[in-house]
C-alpha positions, 0 to 999 in steps of 0.5 A, spaced: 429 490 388 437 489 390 443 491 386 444 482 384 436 482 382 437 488 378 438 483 370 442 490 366 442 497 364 440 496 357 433 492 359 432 497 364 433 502 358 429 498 354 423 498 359 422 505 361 424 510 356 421 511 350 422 509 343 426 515 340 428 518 346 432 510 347 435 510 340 439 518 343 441 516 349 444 509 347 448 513 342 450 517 347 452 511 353 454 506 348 456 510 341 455 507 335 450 502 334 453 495 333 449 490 329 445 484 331 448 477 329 444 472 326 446 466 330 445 459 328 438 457 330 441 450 332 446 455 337 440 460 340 435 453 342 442 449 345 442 456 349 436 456 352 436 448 353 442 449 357 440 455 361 445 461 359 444 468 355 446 468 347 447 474 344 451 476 338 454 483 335 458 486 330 462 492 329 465 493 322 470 497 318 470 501 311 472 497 305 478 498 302 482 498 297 489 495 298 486 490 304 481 485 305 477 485 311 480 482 317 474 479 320 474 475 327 469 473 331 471 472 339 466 469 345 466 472 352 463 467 357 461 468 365 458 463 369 457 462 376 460 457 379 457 450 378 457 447 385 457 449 393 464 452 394 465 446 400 464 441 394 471 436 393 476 440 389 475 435 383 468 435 383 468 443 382 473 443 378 469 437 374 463 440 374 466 447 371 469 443 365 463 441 364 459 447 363 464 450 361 465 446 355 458 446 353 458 453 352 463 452 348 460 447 343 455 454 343 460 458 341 463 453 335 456 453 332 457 460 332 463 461 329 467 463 334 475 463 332 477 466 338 473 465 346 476 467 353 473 464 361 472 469 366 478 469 372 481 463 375 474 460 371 475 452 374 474 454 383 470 459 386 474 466 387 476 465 394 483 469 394 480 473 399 477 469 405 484 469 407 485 460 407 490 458 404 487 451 404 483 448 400 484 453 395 492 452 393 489 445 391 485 448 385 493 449 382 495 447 376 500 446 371 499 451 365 502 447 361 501 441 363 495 441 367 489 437 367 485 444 365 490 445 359 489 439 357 482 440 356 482 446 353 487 444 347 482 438 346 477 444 345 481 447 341 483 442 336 477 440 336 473 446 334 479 450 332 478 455 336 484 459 340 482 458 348 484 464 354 484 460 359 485 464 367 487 460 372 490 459 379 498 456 376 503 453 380 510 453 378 512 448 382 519 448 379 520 455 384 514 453 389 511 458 386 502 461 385 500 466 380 494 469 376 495 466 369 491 466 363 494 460 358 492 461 350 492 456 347 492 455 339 486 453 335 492 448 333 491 445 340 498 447 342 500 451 348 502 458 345 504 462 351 502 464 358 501 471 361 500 473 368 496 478 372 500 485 373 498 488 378 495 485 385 490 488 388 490 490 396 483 493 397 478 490 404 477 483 401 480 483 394 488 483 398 490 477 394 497 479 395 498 473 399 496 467 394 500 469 388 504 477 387 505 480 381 506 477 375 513 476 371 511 475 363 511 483 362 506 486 356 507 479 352 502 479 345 500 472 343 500 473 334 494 467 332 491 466 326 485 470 327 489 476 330 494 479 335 491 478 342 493 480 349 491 478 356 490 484 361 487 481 367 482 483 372 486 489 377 490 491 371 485 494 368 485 500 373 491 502 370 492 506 363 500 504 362 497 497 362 493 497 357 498 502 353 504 497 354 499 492 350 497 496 345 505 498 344 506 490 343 502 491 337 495 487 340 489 488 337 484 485 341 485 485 349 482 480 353 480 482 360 478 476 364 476 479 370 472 477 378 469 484 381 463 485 386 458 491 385 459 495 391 467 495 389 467 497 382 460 496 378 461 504 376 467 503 373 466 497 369 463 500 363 468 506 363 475 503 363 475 497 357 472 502 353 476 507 354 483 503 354 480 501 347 479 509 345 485 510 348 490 505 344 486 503 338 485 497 339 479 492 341 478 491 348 473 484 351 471 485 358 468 479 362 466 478 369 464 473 372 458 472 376 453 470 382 454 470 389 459 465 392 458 463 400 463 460 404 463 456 409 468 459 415 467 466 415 472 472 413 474 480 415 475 485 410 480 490 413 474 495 414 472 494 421 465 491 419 462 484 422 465 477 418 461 475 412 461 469 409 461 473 402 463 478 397 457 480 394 454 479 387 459 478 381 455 482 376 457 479 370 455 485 364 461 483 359 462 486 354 466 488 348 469 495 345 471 498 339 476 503 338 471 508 335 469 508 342 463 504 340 461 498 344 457 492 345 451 491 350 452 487 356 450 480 358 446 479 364 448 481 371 444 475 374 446 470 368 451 465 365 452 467 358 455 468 352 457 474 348 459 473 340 462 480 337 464 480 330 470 484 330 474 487 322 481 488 325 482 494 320 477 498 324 483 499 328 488 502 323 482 507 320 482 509 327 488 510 328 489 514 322 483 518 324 485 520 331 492 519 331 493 518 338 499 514 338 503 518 332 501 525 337 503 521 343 509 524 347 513 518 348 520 521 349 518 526 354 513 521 357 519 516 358 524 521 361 520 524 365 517 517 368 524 515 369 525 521 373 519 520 377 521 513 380 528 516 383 527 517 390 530 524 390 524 525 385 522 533 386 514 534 382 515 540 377 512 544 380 511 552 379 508 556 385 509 563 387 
């Protein structure tokens, strides 16, 4: 069986081990058992006649006394492109709007308040095939863009807060950039935030399409909570998930498109443990399936030209700050991921573990100010 065959862990698991050696090595891989959603059965049959995975979990807070629970629902989708990549752009970006739409009815029925697309989710991920043609056409405006535009519509229409990546053009500065739009459940433009950190590994070197983003660490406060954005590469990196916790988000999303053999070993480690480290929810999704394209490309590794970049293996999923965590969509299928989250959980985390009361942040920041001068000297102790 190939690595893009192989459907997930948790089936695997399910396959072969048995019952109650299954229920320990869960609690050990995942943590605490999240509870199953009972999804409308109306939801669950349009799933299935629209050829995508369903599933719905729970993670849940204490009562409390002086608070009422704080409960959210939010849905992840991953998809694999709808049309070849040599398709015309409109037509590509067309069909996208239409998958991804009737995804989103489901995730109405389902009670979503709060869903997020993949990666630049209307265009094939071609930032590495080293074209800037036709791919810059796929650019829109992220307020005023034709995909914005059909996101607010959703939004109004289900009531529902709408993250959607896009490939931006700021044409106002001649400029491209990796940019999550939200959108309120009212319909309006709420804000916009751009991908931190650029990648430059083999074929992700997406440094010539777009550079790192302007928008700092912003937090967007929603009916349904305060989110954030952090988008794919920037979840390598612990001070970005930090300075969104600091910015007082609640649920980060991290829209991503990441191929197996460059980082699947890492995927279900780094949501979780940014949403332990910061006490926050984390939603990690990537998109999925095998894009070709018609002219061939290097990687910068001396290998032979491909026209691919492997499997996008999909695996979505959401972690909770007690270091719990969803199971994971398909590798192989388009799906939709309905996590019922109770905010509070993150304060009673916090006051249980207190990793942002004991941090050193003081001494964090003056010693990072040092270390960025270029006459830093390591502290170093040696004989």
């Amino acid at each position: 069986m190939s690595s893009c065959e192989f459907e997930s862990l948790e089936k695997c698991l399910e396959t072969h081990l048995p019952e109650a050696e299954l229920s320990e090595v869960k609690r050990i891989l995942f943590g605490k058992e999240t509870k199953k959603l009972d999804l409308p059965a109306a939801a669950v049959s349009a799933a299935s006649e629209r050829d995508f995975e369903l599933q719905g979990f729970g993670f849940e807070a204490s009562p409390e006394q002086l608070r009422k629970a704080r409960r959210t629902r939010v849905g992840l989708i991953q998809n694999q492109i709808v049309l070849p990549t040599d398709a015309p752009i409109l037509d590509q970006i067309t069909a996208m709007h239409s998958r991804v739409g009737e995804m989103v009815e489901v995730a109405a029925m389902c009670g979503v308040n709060i869903v997020c697309f993949q990666e630049t989710w209307t265009m094939p991920f071609a930032f590495c095939t080293r074209e800037k043609e036709p791919w810059t056409e796929f650019a829109e405006s992220a307020e005023e863009g034709n995909t914005t535009r059909f996101c607010q519509e959703l939004a109004k229409k289900y009531n529902m807060v709408i993250i959607s990546p896009i490939l931006e053009r700021d044409a106002r500065h001649s400029t491209l950039w990796n940019t999550a739009v939200v959108i309120s459940n009212t319909g309006k433009v709420l804000g916009k935030t751009r991908k931190n950190h650029i990648p430059r590994i083999g074929d992700f070197n997406e440094s010539t399409y777009y550079m790192e983003g302007d928008s700092g660490h912003t937090v967007f406060q929603t009916q349904f909570g305060n989110i954030a954005v952090n988008i794919c590469y920037g979840r390598h990196h612990p001070l970005n998930w930090f300075m969104f916790g600091m910015n007082g988000a609640e649920i980060i999303f991290n829209p991503s498109a990441t191929v197996g053999a460059l980082s699947e070993p890492m995927w279900s480690i780094e949501a979780r443990n940014a949403a332990i480290a910061n006490h926050c929810f984390t939603c990690a999704i990537n998109r999925v399936g095998t894009e070709t394209f018609k002219s061939e490309f290097t990687s910068g590794d001396g290998k032979k030209a491909h026209h691919d970049f492997g499997h996008f293996y999909g695996s979505s999923y959401v972690s909770a700050p007690d270091g719990s965590r969803s199971p994971g969509l398909s590798r192989t299928r388009d799906g939709l991921l309905v996590v019922e989250m109770d905010l509070n959980l993150n304060r009673q985390i916090s006051d249980k573990w207190s990793f942002k009361m004991t941090g050193r942040y003081p001494e964090y920041a003056e010693e990072l100010t040092e270390a960025v001068k270029h006459d830093f000297k390591p502290k170093v102790v040696k004989e």
